[in-house]
N, C-alpha and C positions, 0 to 999 in steps of 0.2 A: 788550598789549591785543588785542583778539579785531579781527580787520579787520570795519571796521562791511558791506562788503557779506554776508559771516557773519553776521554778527549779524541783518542785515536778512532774510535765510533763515533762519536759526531763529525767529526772531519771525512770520513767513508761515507757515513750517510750524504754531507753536503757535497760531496763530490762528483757524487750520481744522480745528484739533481731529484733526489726521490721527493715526492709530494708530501708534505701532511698530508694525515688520516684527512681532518676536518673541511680540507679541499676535495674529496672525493661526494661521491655517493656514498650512504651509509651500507645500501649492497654491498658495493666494490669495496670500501676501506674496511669490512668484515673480511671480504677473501684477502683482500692484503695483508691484515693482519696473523690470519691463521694460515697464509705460506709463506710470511718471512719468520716465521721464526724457528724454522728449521739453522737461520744463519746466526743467530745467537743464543739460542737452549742447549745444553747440551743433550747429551741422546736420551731418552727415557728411561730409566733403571727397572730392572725387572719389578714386581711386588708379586704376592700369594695370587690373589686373584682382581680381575676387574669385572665391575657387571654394570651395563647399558639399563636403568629401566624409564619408565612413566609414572606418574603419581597425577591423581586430580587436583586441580589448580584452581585458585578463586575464577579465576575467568579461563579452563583450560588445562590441557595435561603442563606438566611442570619434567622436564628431561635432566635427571641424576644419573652420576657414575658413581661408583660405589669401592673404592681400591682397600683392600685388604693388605698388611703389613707382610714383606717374607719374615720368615724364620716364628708367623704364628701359627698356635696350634690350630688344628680344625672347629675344637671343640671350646675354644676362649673368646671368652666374652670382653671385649675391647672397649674403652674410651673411643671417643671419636671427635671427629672434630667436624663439622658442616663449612664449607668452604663455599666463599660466592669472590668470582673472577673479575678482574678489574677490567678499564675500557671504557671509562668515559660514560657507563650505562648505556651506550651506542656500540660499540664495538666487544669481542670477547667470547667464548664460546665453551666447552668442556675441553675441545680439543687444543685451543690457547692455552689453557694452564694446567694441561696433564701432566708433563713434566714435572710439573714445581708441586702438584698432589700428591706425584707418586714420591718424590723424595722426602715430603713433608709427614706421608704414613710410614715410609720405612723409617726416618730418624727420630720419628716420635714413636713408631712402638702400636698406631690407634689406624683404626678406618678413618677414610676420608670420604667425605659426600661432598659430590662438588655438583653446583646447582648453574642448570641452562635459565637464569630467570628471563622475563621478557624486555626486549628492549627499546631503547627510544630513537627516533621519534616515533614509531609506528605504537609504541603503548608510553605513553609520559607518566610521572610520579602522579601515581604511588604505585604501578605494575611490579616494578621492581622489587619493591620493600613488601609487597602484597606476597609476591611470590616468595624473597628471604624469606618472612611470618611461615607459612601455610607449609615451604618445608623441612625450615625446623621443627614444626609441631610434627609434622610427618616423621620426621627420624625417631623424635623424642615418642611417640605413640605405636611404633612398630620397632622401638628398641630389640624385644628381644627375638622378632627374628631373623633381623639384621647382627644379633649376639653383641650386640652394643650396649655398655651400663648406661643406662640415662642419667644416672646421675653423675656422670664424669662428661657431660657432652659438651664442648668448646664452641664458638662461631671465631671465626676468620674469613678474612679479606686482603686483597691488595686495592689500593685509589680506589676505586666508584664502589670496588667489593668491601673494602674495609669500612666505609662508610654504611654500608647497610650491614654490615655486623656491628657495628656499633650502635645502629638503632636498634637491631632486631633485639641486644644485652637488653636495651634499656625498656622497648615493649613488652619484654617478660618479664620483668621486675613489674612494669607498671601493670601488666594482667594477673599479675600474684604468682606468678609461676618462678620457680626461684632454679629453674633446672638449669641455664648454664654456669661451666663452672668455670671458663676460662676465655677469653677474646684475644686475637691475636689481629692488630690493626698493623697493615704494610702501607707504609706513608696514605693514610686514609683522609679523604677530604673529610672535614666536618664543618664547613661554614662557607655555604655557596654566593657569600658575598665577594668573595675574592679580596680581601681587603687589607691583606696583612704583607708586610712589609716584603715578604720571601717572592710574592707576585712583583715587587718594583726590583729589587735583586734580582731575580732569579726566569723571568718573566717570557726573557730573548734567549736562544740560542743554545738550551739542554733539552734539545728535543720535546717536551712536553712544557711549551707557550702558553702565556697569559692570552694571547687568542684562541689557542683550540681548549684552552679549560671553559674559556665563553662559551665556543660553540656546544661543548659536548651538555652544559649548563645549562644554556638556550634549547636542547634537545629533549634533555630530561625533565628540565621544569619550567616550560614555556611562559609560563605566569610567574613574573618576579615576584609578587608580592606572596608565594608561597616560597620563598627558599630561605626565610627567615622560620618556618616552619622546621621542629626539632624534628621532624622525619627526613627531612631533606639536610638539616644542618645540626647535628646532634650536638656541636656546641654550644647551642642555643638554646637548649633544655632548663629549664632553672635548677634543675634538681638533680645530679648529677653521683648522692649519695647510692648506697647498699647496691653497687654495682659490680659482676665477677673481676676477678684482677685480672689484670691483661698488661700486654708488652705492648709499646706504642715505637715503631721503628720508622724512622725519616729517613727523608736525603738531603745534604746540604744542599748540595743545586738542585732542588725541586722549589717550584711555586709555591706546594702546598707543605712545603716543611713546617711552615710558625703555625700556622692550625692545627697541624699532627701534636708539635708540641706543647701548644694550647690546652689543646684536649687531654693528652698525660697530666700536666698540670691541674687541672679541675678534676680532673679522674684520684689526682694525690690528695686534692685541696677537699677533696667531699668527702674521705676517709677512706680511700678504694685502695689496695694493692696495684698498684701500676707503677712499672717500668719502662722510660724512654731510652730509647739507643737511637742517635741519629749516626749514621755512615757521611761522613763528613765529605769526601772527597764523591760521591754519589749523586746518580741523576734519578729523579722520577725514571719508577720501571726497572731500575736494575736487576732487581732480584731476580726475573727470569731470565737475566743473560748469564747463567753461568758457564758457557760454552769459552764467552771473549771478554768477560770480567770476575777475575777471580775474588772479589769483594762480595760478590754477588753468592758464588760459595757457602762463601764465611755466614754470610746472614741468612740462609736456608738451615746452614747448621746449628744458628743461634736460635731462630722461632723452632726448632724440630726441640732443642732442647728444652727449650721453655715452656712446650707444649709436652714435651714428658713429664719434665718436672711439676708442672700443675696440676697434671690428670692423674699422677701417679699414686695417691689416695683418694678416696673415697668421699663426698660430703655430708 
């Protein structure tokens, strides 16, 4: 059963006649995006410190915020975790999921890098994945005067973000570099076919539609016959082993639920450390509503914990 405070938000949203994103312009369904959600985040929690920078980018500077945990010391050198925000790869920005950063470095204890990569359609795949790549390596190569261990450094995601942490695990593995130690996938797409049964379930009527998952698909990787590509579909990787452990969290009413838990699956099946939690009564996107879904909570406190608990020694 769908958790009635869900329910009681989609029914608010259908009431107001509010548009899909994917009916918009991708300008305008950006500004909508990053001022509604003043009505479902709760308020920002303080942290130690926040820092705005730029870094050079394969095609361009690349815009990180950089949040430091309260209650750490000045002079401690931190785990961290590299964050890239969810949105379709069309929609999404730093200021969208500061919130959900800033509570995710104070209950894990680590900094958080949260990355402005570029979006589609005005840059289609592989801008995206190009940007994830280029600044993880940037964390991981200015570790220490960010006072970050590089060998404890995590990628995470929510939908379009989870998905490119899940590639970026598996591009380091495959360039030799064995530095991340932990991934934290939030209902993360991984197979842009759309073809798994939770799209004929779950398709209509949980706010995030088997039509704007087309569209936002259609945006990012205009050419079908690359989303069978494991950069675009990390389920489709054959090779799935020596990958870091990672928690894989769904929603039962999300489209993209059975490829989340797909992907946990092959991630067990090829010898990986991975844990799946699906939130059953949950829609795509919940997790930054924790202002009007207290489930929503619960699973910020669950990935904070499991990104302590992974980073909390050494590799």
């Amino acid at each position: 059963m769908l958790h009635p405070q869900s329910r009681n938000l989609i029914a608010l949203i259908d009431s107001r006649g509010i548009p899909p994103m994917h009916t918009m312009e991708p300008s305008d369904a950006r500004i909508f995006y990053r001022e509604r959600r003043g009505l479902t985040q709760p308020v920002p929690p303080e942290v130690a410190s926040v820092r705005d920078l730029k870094i050079d980018g394969p095609c361009g500077a690349i815009a990180l915020r950089i949040y430091h945990p309260t209650g750490a010391d000045v002079a401690s050198v931190l785990p961290a975790l590299v964050y890239f925000h969810g949105g379709g790869w069309v929609v999404g920005d730093l200021d969208t999921h500061d919130t959900l950063c800033r509570e995710l470095a104070n209950g894990a204890g680590c900094v958080v890098v949260s990355v402005d990569y570029r979006l589609a359609p005005e840059h289609p795949f592989p801008a995206a994945l190009d940007d994830a790549i280029a600044a993880t390596q940037w964390v991981r190569a200015h570790a220490a005067e960010l006072q970050i261990d590089a060998r404890r450094l995590a990628v995470g995601g929510d939908s379009a973000g989870g998905n490119l942490a899940a590639v970026v695990a598996i591009a380091a593995r495959d360039s030799g570099d064995q530095a991340i130690a932990f991934q934290l996938l939030i209902y993360p797409a991984t197979d842009l076919n759309c073809a798994s049964l939770s799209y004929v379930e779950n398709g209509e009527g949980y706010l995030l539609t088997r039509e704007m998952m087309a569209y936002y698909i259609a945006q990012y990787v205009p050419d079908a016959a690359q989303r069978n590509d494991w950069r675009a579909s990390p389920l489709m990787h054959p090779d799935l082993s020596n990958l870091p452990p990672a928690l894989v969290l769904t929603a039962g009413f999300d489209p993209l639920r059975d490829e989340g838990a797909a992907y946990a699956r092959r991630l067990t099946e090829s010898g990986n450390e991975a844990s799946h939690v699906c939130f059953e009564r949950q829609i795509h996107g919940f997790i930054l509503m924790g202002l009007v879904l207290s489930e929503a909570r619960t699973a910020v406190a669950l990935c904070a914990a499991e990104l302590k608990r992974a980073l909390a020694v050494s590799l």
